[in-house]
N, C-alpha and C positions, 0 to 999 in steps of 0.2 A: 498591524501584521502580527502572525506569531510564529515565534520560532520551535523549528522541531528537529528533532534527534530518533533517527532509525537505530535499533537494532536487533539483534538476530539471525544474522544473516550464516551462512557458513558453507559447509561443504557436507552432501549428501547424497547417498547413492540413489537410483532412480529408484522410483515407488517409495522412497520414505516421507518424511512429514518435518515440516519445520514453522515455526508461529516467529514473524514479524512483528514488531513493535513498533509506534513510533511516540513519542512523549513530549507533547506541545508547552509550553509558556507562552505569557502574554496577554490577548484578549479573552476576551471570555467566550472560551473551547466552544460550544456549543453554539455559537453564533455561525462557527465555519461547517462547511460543509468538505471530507477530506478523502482522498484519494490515494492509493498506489500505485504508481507507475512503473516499468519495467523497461528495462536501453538493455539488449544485448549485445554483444560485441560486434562493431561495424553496420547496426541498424539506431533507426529512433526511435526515442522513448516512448512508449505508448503506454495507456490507462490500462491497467489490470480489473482493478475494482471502486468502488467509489459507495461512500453511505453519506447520507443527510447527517444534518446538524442532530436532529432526534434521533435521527438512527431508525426512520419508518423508511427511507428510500436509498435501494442499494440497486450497485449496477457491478454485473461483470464481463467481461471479458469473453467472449464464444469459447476462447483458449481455454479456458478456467473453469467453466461453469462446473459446477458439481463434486470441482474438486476444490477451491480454494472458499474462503469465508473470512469476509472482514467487518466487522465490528469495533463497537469503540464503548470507551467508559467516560460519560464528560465529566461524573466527581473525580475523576484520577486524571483527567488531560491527555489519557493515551488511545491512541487507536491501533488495531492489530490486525494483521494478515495469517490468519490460520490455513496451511498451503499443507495438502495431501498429496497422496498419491504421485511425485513428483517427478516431472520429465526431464530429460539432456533439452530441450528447448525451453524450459522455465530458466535456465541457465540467464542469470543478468545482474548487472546492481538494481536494485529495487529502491525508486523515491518516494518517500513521504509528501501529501502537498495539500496545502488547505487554501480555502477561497471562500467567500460570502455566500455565494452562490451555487446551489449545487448543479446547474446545468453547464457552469460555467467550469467547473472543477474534471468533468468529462471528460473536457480540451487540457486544459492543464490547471494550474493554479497560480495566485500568489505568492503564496510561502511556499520555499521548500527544505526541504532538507540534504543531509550530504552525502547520503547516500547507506544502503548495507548489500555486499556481496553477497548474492547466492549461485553456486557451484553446484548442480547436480550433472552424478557421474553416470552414464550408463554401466 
């Protein structure tokens, strides 16, 4: 498994921009395939975006499209959620989660992380 640490998260008015972190230990990064998930309050968590180990195959979210972009660096072990243009409905704690698999990590993952608040305000 690998363990990872979200951050980033905070409080922002609609239409601004905030970049996600999240920063893996462990295996070796590149082998997993890793995901962003988003739980707003009183719903479940669902996939926002998701990239390959290589970082050739990336998925998002219909909610997202166009506006968020996730990538990852595997010499650094981090992967990041760059989130534009931002809505009173992106409003959630946002997880980190990796998995061997990248069809697998769509549904959820293995690892996860503990979580970073994000707050946008209309």
């Amino acid at each position: 498994q690998v363990q990872l640490v979200e951050s980033g998260g905070g409080l922002v008015q609609a239409g601004g921009s905030l970049r996600l972190s999240c920063a893996a230990s462990g295996r070796p990064f590149s082998l997993y395939a890793m995901g962003w998930f988003r739980q707003a309050p009183g719903k479940e968590r669902d996939i926002v975006a998701a990239i390959s180990g290589a970082g050739i195959r990336t998925y998002y979210a219909d909610s997202v499209k166009g506006r968020f972009t996730i990538s990852r660096d595997n010499a650094k072990k981090m992967v990041y959620l760059e989130m534009n243009s931002l809505k009173p409905e992106d409003t959630g704690v946002y997880y980190c989660a990796a998995d061997p698999t990248y069809n697998a990590i769509l549904t959820g993952g293995s690892s996860w992380g503990q979580g970073t608040q994000v707050t946008v305000s209309s």
